[in-house]
C-alpha positions as CSV (number, residue, x, y, z in Angstrom):
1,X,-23.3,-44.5,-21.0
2,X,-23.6,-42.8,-24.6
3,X,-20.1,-44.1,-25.9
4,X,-20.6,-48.0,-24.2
5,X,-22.4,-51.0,-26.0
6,X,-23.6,-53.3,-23.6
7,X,-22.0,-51.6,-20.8
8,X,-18.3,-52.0,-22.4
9,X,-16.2,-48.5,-23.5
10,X,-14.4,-48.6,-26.3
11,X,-10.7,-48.2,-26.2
12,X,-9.7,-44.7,-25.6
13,X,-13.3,-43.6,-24.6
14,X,-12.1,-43.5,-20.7
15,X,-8.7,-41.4,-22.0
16,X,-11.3,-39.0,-23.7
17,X,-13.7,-38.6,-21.3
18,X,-10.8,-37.8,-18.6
19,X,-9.5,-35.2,-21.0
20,X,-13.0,-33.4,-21.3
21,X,-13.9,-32.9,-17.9
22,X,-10.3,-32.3,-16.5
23,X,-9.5,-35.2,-14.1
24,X,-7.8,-38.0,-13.8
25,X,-8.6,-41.4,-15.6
26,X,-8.6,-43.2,-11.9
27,X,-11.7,-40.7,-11.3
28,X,-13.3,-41.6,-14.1
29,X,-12.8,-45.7,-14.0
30,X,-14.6,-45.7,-10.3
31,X,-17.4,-43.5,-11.8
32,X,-18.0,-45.3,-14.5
33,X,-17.5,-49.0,-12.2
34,X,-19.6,-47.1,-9.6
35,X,-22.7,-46.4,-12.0
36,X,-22.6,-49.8,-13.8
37,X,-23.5,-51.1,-10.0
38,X,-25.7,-48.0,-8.9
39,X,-27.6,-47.1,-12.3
40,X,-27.1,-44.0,-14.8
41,X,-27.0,-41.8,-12.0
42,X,-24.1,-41.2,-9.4
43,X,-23.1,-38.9,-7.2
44,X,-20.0,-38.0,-7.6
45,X,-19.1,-35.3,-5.3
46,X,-16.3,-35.9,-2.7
47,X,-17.3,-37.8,0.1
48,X,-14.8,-35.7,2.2
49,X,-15.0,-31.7,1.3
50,X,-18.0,-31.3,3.7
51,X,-15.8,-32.6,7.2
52,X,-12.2,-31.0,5.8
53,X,-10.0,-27.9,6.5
54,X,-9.6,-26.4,9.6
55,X,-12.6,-25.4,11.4
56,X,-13.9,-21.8,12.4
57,X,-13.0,-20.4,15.4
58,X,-16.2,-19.8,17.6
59,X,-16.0,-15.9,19.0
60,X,-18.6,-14.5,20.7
61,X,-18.8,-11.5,19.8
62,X,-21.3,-9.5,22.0
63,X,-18.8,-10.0,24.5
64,X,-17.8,-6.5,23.1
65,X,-20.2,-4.7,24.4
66,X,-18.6,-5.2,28.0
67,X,-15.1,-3.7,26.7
68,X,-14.3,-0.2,27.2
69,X,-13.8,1.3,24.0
70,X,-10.1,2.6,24.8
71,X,-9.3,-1.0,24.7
72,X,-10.9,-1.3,21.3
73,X,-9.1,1.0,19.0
74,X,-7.1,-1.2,17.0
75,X,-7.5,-4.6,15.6
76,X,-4.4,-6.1,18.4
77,X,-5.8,-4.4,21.2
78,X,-9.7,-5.6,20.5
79,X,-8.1,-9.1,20.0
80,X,-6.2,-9.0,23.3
81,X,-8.8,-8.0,25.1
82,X,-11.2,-11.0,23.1
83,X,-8.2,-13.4,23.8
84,X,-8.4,-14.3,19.9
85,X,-6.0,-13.6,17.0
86,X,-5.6,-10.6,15.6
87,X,-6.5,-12.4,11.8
88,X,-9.6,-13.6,13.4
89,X,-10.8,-9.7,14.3
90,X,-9.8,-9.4,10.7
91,X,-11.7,-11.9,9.1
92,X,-14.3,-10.7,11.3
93,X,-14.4,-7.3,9.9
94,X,-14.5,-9.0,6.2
95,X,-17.1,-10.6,6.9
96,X,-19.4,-7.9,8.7
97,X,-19.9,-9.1,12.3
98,X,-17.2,-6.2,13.7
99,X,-17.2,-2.6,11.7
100,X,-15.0,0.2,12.0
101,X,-15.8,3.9,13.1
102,X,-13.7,7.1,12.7
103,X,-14.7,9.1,15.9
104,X,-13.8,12.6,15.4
105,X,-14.1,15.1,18.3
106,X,-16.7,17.7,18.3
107,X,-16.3,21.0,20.0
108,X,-18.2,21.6,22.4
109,X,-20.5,24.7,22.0
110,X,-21.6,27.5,24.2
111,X,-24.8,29.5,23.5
112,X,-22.7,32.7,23.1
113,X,-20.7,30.2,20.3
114,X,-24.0,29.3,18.6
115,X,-25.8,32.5,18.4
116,X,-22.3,33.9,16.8
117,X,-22.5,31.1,13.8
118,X,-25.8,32.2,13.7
119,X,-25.3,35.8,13.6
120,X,-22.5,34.8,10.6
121,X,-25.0,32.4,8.5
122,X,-27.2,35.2,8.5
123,X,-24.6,38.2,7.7
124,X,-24.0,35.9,4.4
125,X,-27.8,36.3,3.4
126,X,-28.3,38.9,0.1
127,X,-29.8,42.3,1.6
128,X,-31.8,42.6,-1.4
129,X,-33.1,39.3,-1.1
130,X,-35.0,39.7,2.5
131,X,-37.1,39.3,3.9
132,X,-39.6,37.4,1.8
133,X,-37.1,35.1,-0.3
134,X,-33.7,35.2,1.1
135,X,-30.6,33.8,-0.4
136,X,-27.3,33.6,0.3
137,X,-24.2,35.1,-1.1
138,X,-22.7,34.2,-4.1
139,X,-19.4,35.4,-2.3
140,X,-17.5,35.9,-5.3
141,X,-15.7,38.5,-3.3
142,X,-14.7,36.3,-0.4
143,X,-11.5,34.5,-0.7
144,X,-10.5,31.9,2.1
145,X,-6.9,31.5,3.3
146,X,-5.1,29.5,5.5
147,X,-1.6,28.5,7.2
148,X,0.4,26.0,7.4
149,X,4.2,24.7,8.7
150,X,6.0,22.2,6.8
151,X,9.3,20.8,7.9
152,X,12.0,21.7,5.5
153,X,13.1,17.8,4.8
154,X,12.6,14.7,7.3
155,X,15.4,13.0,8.8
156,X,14.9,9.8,7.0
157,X,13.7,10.0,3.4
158,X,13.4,6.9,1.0
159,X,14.2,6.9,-2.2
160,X,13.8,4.3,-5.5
161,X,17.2,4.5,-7.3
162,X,18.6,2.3,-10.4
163,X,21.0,0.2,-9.7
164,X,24.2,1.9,-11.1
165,X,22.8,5.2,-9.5
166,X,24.9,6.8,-6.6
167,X,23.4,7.2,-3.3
168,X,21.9,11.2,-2.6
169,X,23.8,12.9,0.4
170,X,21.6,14.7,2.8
171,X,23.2,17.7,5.1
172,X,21.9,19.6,7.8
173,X,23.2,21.3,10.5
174,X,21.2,19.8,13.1
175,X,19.0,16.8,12.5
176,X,17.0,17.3,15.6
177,X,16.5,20.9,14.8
178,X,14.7,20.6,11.3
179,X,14.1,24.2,9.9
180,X,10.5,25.3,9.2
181,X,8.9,26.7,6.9
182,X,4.8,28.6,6.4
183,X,3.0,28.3,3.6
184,X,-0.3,30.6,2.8
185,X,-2.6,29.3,0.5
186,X,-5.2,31.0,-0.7
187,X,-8.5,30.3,-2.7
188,X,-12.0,31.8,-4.5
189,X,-15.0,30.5,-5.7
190,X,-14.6,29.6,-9.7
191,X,-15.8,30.9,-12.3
192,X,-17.4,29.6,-15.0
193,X,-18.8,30.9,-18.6
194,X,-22.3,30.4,-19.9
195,X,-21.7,26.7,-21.1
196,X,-20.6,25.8,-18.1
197,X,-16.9,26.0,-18.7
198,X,-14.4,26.8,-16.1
199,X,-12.6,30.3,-16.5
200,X,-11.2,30.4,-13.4
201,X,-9.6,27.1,-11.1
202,X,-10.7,29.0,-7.5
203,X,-6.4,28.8,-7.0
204,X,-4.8,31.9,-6.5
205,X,-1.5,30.7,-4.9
206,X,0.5,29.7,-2.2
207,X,3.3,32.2,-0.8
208,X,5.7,30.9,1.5
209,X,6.7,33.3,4.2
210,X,10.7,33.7,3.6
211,X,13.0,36.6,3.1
212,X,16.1,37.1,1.1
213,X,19.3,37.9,2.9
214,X,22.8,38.6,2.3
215,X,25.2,36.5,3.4
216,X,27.6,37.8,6.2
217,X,30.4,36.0,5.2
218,X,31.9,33.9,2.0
219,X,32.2,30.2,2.6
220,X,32.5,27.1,0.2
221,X,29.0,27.1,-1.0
222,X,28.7,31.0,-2.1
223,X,30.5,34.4,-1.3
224,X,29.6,37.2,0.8
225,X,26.5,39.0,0.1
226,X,24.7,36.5,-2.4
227,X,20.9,36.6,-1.7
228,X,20.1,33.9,0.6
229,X,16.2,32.5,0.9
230,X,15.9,32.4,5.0
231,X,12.5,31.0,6.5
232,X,11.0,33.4,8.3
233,X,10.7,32.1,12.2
234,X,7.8,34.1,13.4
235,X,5.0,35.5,11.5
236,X,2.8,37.3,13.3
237,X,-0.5,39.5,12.5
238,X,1.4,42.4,10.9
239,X,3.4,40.1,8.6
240,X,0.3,38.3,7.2
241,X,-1.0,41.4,6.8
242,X,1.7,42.8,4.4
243,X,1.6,39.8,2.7
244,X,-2.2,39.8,1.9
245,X,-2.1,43.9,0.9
246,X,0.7,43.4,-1.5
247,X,0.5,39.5,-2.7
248,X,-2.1,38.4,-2.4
């Protein structure tokens, strides 16, 4: 209405005015017909967006409450049992009608077992510091260690190679008997100095629980008696113990 005299554009006005706003010169010839009839205001949003696409699924979804929860512990099973897609339990959970829970079991605790963590919260109290203000421990003589098996390799491994790279051969003697190996890791408290810096990373290692032994015979790989790094296949009380007095 700015650019027009007596309600005429110039030439090249409706080319411009197309160009500015992004859309077609159709769109903006039936405006501009549309407002010379209607007045300097139009509407010109699309008569159509309101009614189009597809339209939402309706799920009721209290209906969960009646379904066992073994029947609800992934997003296919909950969707079976709601006789719905599983994309529509996902959207779902985008949108915040459904959320998901981690349930992890608890033990279940005697008396005996909670008057024992309660003897051990107070055995970790400062003897000095009782009984007026006690404090714990500042157990920077305590170090924590724990076990753990790993299998030696898998039986299917993936690997990202270039394209004039060879493919990696895998042997094993038996692929459904994997070796093992134990690992014992083993940790502290850290340290740090008066400016708060860290002296000490709480890590003290990890030993793995193998031996070295000779080899009883030569074949293609080595000759007989080179030092051969065996997993150790039981490791019981005694063993952990040798390996605490004298490595760790």
């Amino acid at each position: 209405m700015e650019k027009s005299s007596e309600r005429k554009l110039k030439r090249g006005e409706t080319r411009a005015v197309a160009s500015r706003f992004s859309v077609s010169i159709r769109t903006v010839q039936r405006i501009w017909k549309q407002g010379k009839n209607d007045g300097p205001y139009v509407d010109v949003s699309h008569k159509l967006i309101k009614n189009c696409g597809r339209k939402r699924i309706q799920l009721d979804v209290d209906r969960m409450r009646e379904i066992p929860l073994s029947k609800r512990t992934s997003m296919r099973d909950l969707s079976c049992a709601l006789d719905v897609s599983a994309s529509t339990i996902h959207r779902r959970v985008k949108l915040g009608d459904i959320r998901k829970h981690s349930s992890a079991i608890k033990p279940s605790l005697t008396e005996e077992h909670k008057r024992a963590r309660l003897r051990f919260c107070l055995s970790m109290l400062e003897s000095s510091s009782l009984p007026h203000n006690p404090i714990f421990s500042e157990m920077y003589n305590i170090i924590h260690i724990d076990e753990k098996w790993f299998n030696m390799t898998k039986k299917n491994e993936e690997y990202y190679l270039l394209p004039d790279e060879e493919d990696p051969e895998r042997n094993c003697s038996s692929k459904n008997f994997i070796g093992k190996v134990m690992f014992l890791a083993t940790i502290a408290r850290p340290r740090f100095d008066a400016q708060r810096n860290e002296v000490f990373s709480r890590k003290i290692g990890i030993f793995p629980f193998v031996t070295l032994e000779p080899a009883k015979r030569s074949s293609k790989n080595r000759v007989a008696g080179t030092l051969e790094t065996k997993p150790m296949t039981s490791v019981t009380r005694e063993i952990i113990k040798q390996f605490m007095l004298k490595q760790v």
